[in-house]
gemmi code that builds the backbone of each chain (N, CA, C; Angstrom):
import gemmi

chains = {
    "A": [
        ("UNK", (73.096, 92.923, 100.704), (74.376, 93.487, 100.236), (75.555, 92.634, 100.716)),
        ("UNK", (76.580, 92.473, 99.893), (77.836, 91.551, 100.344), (78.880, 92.230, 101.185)),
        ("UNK", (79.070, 91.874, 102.546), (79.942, 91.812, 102.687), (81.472, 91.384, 103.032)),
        ("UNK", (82.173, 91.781, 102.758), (83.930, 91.458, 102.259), (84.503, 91.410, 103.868)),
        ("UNK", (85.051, 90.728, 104.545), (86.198, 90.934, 105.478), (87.300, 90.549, 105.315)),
        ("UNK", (88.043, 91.050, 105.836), (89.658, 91.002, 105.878), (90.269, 91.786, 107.034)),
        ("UNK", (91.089, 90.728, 107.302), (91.710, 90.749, 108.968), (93.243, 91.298, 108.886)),
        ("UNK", (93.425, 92.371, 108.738), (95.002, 92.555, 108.448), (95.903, 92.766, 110.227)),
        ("UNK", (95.386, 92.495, 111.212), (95.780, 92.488, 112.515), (97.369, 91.916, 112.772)),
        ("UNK", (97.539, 91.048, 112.289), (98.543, 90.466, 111.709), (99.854, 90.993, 110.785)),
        ("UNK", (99.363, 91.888, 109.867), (100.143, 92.019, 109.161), (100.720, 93.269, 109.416)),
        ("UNK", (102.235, 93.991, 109.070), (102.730, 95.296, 109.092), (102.877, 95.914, 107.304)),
        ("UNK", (103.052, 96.978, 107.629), (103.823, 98.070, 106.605), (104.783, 96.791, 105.810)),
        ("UNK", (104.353, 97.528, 104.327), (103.368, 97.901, 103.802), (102.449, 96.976, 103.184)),
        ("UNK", (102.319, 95.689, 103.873), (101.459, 94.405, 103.183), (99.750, 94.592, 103.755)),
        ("UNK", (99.666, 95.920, 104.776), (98.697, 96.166, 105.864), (97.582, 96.830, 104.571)),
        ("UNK", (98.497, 97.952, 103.701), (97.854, 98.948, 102.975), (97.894, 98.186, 101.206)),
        ("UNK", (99.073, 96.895, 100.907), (98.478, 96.555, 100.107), (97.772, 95.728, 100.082)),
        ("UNK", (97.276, 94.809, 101.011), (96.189, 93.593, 101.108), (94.601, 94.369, 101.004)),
        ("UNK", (94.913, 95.631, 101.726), (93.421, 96.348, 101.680), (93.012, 96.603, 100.322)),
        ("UNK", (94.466, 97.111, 99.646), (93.784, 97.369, 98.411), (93.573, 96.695, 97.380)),
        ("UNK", (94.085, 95.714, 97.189), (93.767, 94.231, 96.434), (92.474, 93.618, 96.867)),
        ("UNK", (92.266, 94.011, 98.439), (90.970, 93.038, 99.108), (89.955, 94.478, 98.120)),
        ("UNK", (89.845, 96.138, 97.995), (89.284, 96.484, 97.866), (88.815, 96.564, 96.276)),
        ("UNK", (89.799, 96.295, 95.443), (89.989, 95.728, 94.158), (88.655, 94.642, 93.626)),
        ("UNK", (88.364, 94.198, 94.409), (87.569, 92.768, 94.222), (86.112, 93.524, 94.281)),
        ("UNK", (86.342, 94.441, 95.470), (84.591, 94.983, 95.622), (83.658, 95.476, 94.211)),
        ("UNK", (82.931, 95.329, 94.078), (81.663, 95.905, 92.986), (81.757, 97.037, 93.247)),
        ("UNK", (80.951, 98.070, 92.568), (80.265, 99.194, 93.332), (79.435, 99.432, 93.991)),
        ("UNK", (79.393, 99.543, 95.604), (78.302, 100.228, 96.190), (78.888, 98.684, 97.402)),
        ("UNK", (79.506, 97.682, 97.122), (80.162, 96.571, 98.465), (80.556, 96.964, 99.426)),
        ("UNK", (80.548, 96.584, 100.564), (81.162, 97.050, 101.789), (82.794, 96.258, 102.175)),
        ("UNK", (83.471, 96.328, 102.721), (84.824, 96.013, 103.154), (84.556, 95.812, 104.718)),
        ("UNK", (84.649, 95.285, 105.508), (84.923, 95.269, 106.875), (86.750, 94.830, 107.304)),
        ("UNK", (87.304, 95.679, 107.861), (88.908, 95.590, 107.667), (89.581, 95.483, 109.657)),
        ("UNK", (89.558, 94.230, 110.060), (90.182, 94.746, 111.401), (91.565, 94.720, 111.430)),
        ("UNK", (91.638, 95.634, 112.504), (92.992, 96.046, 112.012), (93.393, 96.651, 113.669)),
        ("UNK", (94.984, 97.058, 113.589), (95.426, 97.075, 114.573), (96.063, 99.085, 115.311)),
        ("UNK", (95.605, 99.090, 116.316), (95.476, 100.983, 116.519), (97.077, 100.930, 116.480)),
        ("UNK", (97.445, 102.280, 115.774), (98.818, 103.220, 115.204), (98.325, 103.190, 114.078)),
        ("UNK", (99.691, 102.952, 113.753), (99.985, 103.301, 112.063), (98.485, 102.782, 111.333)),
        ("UNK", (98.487, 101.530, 111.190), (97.397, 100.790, 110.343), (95.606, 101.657, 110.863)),
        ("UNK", (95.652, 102.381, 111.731), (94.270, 102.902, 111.890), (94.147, 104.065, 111.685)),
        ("UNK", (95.698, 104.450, 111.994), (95.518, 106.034, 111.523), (95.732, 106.409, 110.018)),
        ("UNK", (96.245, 105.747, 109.653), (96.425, 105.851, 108.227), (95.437, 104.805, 106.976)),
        ("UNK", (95.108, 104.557, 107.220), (94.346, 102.993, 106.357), (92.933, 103.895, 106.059)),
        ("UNK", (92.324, 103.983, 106.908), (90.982, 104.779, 107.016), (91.197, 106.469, 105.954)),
        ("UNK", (92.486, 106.937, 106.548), (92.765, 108.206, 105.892), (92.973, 107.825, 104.239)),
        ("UNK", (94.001, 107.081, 103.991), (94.065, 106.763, 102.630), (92.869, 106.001, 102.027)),
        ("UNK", (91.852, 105.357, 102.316), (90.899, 104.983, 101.485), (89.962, 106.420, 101.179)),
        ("UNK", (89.809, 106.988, 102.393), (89.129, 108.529, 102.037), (89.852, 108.944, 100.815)),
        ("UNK", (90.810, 109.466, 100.746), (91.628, 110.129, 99.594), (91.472, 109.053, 98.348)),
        ("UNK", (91.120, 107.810, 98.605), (91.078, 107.223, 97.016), (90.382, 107.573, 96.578)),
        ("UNK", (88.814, 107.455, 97.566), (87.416, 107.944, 97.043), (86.440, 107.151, 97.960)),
        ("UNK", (87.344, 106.255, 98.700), (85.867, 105.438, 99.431), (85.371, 106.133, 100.391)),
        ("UNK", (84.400, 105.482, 100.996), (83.098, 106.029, 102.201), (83.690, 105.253, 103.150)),
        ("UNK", (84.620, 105.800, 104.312), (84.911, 105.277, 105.693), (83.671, 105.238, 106.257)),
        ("UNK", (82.460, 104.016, 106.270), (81.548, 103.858, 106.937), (81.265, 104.149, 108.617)),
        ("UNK", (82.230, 103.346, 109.158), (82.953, 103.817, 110.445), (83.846, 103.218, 111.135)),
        ("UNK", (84.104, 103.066, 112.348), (85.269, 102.547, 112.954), (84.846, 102.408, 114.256)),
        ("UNK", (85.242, 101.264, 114.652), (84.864, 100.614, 115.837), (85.605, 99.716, 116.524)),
        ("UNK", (85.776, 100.038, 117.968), (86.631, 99.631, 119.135), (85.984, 97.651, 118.781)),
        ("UNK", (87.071, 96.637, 118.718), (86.721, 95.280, 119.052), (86.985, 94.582, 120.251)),
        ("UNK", (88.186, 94.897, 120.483), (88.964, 94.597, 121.718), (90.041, 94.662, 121.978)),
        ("UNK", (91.101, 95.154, 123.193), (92.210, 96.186, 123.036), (92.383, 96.669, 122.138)),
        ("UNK", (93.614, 96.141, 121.348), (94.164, 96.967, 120.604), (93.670, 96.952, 118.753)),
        ("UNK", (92.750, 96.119, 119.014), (91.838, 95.645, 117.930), (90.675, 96.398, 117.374)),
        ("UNK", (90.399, 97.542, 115.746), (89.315, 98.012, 115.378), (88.689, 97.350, 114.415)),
        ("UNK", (87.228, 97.697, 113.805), (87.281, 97.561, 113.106), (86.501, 98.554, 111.940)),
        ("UNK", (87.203, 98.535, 110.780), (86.615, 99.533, 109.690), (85.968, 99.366, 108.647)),
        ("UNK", (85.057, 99.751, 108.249), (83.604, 99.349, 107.597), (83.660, 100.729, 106.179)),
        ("UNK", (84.058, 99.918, 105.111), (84.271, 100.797, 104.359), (83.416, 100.350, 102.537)),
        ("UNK", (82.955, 101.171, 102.220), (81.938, 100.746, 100.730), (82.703, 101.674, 99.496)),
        ("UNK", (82.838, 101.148, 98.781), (83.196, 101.253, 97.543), (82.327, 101.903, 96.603)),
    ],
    "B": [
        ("UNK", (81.470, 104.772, 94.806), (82.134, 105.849, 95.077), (83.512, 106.001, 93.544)),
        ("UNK", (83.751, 106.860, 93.301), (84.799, 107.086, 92.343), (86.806, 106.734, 93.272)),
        ("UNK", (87.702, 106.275, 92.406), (88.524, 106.432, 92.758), (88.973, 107.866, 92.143)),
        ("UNK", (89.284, 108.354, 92.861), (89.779, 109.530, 92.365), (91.246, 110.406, 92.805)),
        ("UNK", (92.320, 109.941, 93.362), (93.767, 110.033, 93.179), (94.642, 109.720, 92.212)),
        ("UNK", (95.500, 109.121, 92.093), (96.836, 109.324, 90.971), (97.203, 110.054, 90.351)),
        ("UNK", (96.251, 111.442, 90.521), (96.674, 112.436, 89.793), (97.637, 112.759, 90.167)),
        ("UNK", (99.070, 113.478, 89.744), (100.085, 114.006, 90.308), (100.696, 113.279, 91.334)),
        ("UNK", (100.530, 111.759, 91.726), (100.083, 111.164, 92.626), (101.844, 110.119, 91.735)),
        ("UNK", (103.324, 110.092, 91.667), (103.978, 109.089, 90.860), (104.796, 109.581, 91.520)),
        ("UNK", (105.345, 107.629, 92.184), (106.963, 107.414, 92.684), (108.041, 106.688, 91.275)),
        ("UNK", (108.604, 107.053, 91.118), (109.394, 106.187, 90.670), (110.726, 106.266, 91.066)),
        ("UNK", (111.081, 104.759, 91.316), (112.296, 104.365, 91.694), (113.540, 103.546, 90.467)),
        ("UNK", (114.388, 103.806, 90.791), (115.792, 103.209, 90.034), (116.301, 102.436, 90.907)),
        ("UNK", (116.258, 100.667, 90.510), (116.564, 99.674, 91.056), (117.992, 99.709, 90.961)),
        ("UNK", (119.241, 100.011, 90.954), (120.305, 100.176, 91.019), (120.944, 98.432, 91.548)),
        ("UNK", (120.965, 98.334, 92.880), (121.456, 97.793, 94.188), (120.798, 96.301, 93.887)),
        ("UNK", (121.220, 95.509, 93.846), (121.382, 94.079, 93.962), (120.974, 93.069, 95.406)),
        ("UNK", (121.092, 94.473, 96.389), (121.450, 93.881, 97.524), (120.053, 93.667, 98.182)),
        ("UNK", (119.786, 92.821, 98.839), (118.961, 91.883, 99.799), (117.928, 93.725, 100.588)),
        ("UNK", (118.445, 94.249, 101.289), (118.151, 94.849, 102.112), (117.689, 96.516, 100.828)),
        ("UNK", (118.718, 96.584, 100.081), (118.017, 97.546, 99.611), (116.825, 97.321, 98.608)),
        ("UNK", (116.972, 95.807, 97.828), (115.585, 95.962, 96.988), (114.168, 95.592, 98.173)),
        ("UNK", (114.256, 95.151, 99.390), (113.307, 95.084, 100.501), (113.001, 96.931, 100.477)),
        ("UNK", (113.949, 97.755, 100.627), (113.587, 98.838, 100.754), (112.913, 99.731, 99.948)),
        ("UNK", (113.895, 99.676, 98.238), (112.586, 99.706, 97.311), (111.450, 99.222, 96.891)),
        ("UNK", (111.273, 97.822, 97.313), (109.791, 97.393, 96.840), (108.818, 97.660, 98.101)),
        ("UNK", (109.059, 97.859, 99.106), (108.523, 98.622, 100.239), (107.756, 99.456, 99.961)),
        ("UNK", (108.796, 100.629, 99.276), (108.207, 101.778, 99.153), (106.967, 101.320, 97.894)),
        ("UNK", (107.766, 101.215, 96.658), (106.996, 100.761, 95.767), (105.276, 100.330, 95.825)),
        ("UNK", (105.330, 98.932, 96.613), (104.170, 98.588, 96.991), (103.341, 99.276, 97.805)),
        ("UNK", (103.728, 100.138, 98.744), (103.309, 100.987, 100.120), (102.925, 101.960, 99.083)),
        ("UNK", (103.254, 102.536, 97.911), (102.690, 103.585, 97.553), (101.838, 103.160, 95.986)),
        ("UNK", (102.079, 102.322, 95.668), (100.816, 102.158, 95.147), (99.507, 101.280, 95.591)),
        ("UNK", (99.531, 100.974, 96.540), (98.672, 100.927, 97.778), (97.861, 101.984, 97.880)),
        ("UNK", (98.657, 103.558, 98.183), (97.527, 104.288, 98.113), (97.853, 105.065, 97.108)),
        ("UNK", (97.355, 104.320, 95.724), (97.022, 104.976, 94.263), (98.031, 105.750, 94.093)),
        ("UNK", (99.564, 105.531, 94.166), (100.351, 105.873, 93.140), (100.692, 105.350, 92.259)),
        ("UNK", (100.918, 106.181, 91.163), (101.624, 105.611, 89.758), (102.945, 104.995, 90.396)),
        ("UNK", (103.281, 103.884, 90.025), (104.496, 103.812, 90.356), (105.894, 102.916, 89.223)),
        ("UNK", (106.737, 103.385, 88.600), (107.064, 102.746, 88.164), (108.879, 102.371, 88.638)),
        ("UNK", (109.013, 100.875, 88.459), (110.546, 100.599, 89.113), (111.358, 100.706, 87.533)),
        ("UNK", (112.327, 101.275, 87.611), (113.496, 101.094, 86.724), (114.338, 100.156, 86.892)),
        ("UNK", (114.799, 98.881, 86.701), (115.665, 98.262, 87.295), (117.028, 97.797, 86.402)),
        ("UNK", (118.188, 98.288, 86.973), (119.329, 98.377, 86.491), (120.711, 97.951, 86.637)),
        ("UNK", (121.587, 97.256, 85.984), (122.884, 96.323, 86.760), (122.418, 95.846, 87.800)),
        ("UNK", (122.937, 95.611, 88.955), (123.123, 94.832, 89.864), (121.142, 94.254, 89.868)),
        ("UNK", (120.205, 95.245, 90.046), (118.941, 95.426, 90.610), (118.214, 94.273, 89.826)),
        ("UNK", (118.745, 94.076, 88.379), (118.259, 92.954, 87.148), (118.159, 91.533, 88.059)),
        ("UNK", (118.861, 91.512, 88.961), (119.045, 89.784, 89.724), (117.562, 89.677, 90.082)),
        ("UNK", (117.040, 90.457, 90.456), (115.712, 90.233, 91.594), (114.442, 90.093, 90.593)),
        ("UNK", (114.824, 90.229, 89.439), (113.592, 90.027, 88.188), (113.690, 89.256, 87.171)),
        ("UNK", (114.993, 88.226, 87.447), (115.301, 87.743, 86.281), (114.472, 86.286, 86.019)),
        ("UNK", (114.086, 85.428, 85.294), (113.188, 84.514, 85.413), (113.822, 83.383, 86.118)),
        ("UNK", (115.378, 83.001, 86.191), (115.700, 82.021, 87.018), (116.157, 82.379, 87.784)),
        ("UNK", (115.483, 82.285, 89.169), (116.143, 82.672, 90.755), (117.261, 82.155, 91.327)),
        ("UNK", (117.821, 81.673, 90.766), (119.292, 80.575, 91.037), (120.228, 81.510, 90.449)),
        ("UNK", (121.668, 80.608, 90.465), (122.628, 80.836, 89.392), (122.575, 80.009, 88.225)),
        ("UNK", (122.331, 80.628, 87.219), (122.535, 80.392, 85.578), (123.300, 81.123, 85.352)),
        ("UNK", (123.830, 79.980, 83.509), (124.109, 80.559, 82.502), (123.793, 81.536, 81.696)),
        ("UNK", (123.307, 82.161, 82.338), (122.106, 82.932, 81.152), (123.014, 84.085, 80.370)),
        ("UNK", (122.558, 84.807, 78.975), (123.216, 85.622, 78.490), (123.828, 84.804, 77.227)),
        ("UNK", (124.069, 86.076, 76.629), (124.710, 85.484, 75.495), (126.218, 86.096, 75.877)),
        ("UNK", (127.158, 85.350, 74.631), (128.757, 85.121, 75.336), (129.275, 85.058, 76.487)),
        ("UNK", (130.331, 84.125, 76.377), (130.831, 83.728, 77.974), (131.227, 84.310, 78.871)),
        ("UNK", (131.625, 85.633, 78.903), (131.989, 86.320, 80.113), (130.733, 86.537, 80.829)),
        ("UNK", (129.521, 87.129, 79.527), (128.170, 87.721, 80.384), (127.566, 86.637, 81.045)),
        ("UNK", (127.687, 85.285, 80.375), (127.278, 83.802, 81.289), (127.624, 83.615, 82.310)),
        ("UNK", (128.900, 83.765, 82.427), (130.031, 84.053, 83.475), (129.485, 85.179, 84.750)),
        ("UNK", (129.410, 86.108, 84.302), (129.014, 87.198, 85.543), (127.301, 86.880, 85.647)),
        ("UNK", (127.001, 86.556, 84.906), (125.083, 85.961, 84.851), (125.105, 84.965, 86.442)),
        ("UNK", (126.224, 83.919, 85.751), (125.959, 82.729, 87.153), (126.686, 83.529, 88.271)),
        ("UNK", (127.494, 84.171, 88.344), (127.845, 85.098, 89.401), (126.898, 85.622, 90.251)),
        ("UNK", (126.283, 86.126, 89.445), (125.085, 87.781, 89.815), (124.412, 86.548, 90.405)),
        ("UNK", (123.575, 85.195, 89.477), (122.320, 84.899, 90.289), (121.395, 85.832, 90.274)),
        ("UNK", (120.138, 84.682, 90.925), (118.751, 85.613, 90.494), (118.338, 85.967, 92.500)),
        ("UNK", (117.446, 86.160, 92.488), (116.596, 86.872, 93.457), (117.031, 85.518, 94.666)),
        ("UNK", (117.166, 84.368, 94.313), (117.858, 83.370, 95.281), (119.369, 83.859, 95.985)),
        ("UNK", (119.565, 84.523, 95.480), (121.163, 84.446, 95.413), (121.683, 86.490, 96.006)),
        ("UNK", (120.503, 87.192, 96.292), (120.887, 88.476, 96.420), (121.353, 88.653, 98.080)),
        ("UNK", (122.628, 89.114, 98.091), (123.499, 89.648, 99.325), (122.934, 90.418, 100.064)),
        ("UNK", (123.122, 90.287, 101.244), (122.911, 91.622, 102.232), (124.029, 92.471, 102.002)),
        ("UNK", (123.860, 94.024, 102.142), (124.427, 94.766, 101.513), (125.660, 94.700, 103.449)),
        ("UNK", (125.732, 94.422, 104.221), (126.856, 94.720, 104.631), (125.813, 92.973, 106.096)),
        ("UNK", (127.388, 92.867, 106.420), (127.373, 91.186, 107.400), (126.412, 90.377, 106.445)),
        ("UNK", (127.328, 89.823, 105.196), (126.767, 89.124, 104.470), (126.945, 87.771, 104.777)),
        ("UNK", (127.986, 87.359, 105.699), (128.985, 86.349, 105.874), (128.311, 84.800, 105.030)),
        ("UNK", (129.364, 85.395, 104.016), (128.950, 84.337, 102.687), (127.767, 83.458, 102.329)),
        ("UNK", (126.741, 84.583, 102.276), (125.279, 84.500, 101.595), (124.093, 83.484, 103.077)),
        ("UNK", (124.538, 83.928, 103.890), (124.151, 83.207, 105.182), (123.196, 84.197, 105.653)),
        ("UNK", (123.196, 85.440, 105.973), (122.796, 86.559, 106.593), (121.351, 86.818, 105.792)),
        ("UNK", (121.242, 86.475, 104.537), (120.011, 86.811, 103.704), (119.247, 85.538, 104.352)),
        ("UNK", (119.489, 84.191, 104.462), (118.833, 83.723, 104.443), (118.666, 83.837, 106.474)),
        ("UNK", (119.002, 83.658, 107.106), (118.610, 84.194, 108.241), (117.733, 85.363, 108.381)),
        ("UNK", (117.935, 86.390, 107.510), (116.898, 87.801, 107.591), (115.557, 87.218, 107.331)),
        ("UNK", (115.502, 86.385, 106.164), (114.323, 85.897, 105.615), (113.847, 85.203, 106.734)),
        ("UNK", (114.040, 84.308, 107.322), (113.105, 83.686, 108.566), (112.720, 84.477, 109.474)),
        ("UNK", (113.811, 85.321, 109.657), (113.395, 86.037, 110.560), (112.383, 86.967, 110.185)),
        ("UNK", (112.256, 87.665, 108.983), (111.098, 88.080, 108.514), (109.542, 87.346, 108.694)),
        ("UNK", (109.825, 86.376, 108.186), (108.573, 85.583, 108.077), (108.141, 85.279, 109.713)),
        ("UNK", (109.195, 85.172, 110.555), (108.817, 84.915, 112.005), (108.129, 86.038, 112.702)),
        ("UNK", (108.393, 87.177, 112.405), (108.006, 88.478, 112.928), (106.226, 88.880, 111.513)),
        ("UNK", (106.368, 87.968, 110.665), (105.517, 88.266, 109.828), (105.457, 89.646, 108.992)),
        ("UNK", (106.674, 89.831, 108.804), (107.024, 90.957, 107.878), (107.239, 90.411, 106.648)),
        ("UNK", (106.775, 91.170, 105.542), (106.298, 90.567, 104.267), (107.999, 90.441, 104.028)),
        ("UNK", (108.316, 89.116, 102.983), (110.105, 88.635, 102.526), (110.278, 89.487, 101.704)),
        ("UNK", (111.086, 89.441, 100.639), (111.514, 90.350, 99.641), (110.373, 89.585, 98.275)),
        ("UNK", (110.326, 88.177, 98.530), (109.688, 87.276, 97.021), (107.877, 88.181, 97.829)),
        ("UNK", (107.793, 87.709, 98.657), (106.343, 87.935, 98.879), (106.223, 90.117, 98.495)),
        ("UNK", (106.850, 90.517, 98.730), (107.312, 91.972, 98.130), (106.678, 92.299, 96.473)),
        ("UNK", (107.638, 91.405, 95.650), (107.980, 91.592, 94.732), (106.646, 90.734, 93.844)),
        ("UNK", (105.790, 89.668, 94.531), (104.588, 89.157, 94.206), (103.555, 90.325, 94.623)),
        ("UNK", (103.761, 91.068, 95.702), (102.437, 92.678, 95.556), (102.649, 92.978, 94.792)),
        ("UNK", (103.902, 93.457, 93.975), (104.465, 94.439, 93.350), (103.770, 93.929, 91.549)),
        ("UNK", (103.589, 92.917, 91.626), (102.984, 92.406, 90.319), (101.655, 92.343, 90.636)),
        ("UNK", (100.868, 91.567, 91.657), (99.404, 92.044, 91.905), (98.681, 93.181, 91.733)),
        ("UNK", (99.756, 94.556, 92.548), (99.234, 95.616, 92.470), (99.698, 96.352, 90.586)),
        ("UNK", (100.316, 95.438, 89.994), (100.488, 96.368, 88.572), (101.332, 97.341, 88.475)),
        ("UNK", (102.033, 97.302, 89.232), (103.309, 98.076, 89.200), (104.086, 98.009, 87.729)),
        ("UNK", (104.739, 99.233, 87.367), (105.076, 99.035, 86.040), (106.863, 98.763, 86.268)),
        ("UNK", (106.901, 98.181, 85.758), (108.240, 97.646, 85.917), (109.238, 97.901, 84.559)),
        ("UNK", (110.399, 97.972, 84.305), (110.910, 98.362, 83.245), (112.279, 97.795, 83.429)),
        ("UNK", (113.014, 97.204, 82.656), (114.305, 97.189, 82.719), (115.401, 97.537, 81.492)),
        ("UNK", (116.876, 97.938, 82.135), (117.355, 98.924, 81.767), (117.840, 98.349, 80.356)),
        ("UNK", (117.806, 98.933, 79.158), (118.477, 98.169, 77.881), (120.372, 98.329, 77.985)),
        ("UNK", (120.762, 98.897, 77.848), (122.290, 99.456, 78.223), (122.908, 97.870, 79.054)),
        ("UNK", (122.337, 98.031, 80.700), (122.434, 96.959, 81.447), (122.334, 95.872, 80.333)),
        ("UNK", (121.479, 95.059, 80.344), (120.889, 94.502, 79.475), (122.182, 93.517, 78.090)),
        ("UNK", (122.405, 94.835, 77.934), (122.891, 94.480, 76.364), (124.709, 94.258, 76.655)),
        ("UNK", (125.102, 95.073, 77.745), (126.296, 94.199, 78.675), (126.111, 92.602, 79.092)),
        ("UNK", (125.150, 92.650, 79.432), (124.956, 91.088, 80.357), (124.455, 90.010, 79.579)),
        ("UNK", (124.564, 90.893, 77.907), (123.927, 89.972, 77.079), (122.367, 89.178, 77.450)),
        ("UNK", (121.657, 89.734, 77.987), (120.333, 89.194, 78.155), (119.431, 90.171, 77.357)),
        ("UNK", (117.866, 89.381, 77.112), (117.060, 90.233, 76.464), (115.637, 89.720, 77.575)),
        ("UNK", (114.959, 90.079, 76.934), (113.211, 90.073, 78.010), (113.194, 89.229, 78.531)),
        ("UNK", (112.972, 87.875, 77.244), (112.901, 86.625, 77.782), (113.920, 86.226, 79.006)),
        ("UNK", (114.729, 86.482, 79.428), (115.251, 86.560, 80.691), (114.937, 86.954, 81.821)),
        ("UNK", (113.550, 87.656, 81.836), (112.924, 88.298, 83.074), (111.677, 88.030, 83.439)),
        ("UNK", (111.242, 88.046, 84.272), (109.757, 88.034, 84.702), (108.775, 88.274, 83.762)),
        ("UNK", (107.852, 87.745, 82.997), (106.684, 88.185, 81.887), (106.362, 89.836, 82.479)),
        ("UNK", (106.031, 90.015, 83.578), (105.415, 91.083, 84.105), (106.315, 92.496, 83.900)),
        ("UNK", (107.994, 92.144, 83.509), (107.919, 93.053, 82.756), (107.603, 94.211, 81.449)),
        ("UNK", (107.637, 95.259, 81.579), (106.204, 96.052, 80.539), (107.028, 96.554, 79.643)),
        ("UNK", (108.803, 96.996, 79.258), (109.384, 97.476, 78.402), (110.777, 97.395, 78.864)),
        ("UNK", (111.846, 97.115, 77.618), (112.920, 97.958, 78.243), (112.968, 99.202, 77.069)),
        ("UNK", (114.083, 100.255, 78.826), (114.113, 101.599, 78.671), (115.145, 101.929, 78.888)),
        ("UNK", (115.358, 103.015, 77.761), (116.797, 103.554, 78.431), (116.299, 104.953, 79.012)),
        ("UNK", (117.339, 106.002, 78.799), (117.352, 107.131, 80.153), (116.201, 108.065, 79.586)),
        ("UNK", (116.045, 107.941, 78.379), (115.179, 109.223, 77.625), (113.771, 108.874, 78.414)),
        ("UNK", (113.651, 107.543, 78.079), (112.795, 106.724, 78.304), (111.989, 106.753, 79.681)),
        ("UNK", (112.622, 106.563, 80.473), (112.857, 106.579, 81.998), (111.842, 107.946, 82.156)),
        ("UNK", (112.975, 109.090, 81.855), (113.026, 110.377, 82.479), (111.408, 110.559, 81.590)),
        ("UNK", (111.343, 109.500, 80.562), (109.788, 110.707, 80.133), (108.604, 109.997, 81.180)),
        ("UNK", (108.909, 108.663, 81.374), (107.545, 108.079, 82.362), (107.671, 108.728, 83.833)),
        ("UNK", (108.807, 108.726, 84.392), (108.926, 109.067, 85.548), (108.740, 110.648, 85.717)),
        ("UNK", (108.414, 111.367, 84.643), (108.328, 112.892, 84.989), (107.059, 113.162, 85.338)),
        ("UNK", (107.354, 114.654, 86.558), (106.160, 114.938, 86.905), (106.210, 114.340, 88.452)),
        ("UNK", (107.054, 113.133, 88.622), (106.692, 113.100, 90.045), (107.973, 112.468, 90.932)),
        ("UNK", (107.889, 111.778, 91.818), (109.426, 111.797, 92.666), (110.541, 110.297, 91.981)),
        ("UNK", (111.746, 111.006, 92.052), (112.467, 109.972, 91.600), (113.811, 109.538, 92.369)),
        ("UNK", (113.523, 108.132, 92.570), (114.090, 107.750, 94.054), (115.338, 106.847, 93.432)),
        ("UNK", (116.537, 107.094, 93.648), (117.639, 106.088, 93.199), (118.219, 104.580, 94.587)),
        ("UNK", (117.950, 103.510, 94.455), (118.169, 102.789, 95.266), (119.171, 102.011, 95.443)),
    ],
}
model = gemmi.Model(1)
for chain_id, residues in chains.items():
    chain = gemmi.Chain(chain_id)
    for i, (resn, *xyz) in enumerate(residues, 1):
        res = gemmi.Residue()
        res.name, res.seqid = resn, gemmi.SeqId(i, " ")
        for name, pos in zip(("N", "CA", "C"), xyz):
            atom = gemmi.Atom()
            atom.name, atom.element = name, gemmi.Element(name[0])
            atom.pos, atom.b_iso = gemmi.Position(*pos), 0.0
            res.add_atom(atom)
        chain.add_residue(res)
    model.add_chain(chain)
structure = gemmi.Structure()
structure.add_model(model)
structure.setup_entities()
């Protein structure tokens, strides 16, 4: 199975939530996303809004400090 | 998995403002919410036309000379003011580095989501037909011009933001 990463650690509001969704745009059906990303805003919300589109928040996982990462399939 | 939002799910905004800081604020929103699956469509009107027009400079553009006249005035998306400590078109371009230094998306990198993500874009005919310009004056990616009937029938049903 393919999977997609994208590092939005870097980026803020709102280029955080549209890069995800352009990166998630690309996926097939049934692809995975791996998204690291940075704890506040971008973790608390990123994970919540792909739920509400329709995706499967696979899970979420501590990388290092302030660094997660989120594992999400289409 | 299904996408399954946009229902009831529509921002639309009225590009009004010309200015540096407020179209950063509407395409913000704009992009930030169709990000997560809103309809979103921009109205863009007088002053707001600079930031979509196809030449980012000052041109001639328009038909008859006064509207040529206020055309090279207005300028395109190169040329948009900070809405207050503009000190003669200096302050935009300082914001912009400083954007990019802090890695906050510019207003051009904005307005390039804003076409990635399919944002529907519209501009105003009224405006328009003052400034003597027609389509071909704007970005391809615009999808119609509209006047108010127009507007009020796409944008109904969900929030409508004047900028």
């Amino acid at each position: 199975m393919t999977i997609h990463k994208l590092d939005i650690t870097k980026e803020h509001c709102p280029m955080t939530f549209v890069k995800t969704k352009l990166e998630m745009s690309k996926l097939k059906e049934g692809e995975i996303l791996e998204v690291l990303l940075k704890e506040g805003e971008p973790l608390e919300n990123i994970p919540k809004s792909l739920k509400e589109q329709g995706f499967e928040v696979l899970g979420i996982s501590h990388i290092e400090s302030d660094v997660y990462k989120v594992q999400i399939k289409k | 998995m299904m996408n399954n939002l946009s229902e009831n799910k529509k921002l639309s905004i009225i590009c009004f403002s010309g200015d540096f800081d407020k179209l950063v604020a509407a395409f913000t929103l704009a992009t930030g919410a169709a990000a997560v699956n809103y309809e979103v469509n921009l109205f863009f009107t007088f002053w707001g036309l600079n930031a979509i027009k196809t030449r980012k400079g000052r041109h001639f553009t328009g038909k008859g000379v006064l509207a040529r006249i206020f055309n090279f005035l207005m300028g395109g998306i190169n040329n948009v003011p900070l809405s207050r400590l503009n000190i003669l078109g200096i302050s935009p371009k300082l914001m912009n580095s400083m954007m990019k230094k802090r890695n906050v998306a510019t207003l051009k990198e904005l307005v390039g989501a804003a076409i990635a993500l399919k944002i529907n874009m519209y501009t105003c005919e009224m405006s328009m037909n003052i400034l003597g310009m027609t389509l071909k004056d704007f970005i391809p990616e615009i999808k119609e011009v509209i006047g108010v009937s127009r507007f009020l029938e796409y944008s109904s049903g969900g929030e409508r933001i004047f900028i």
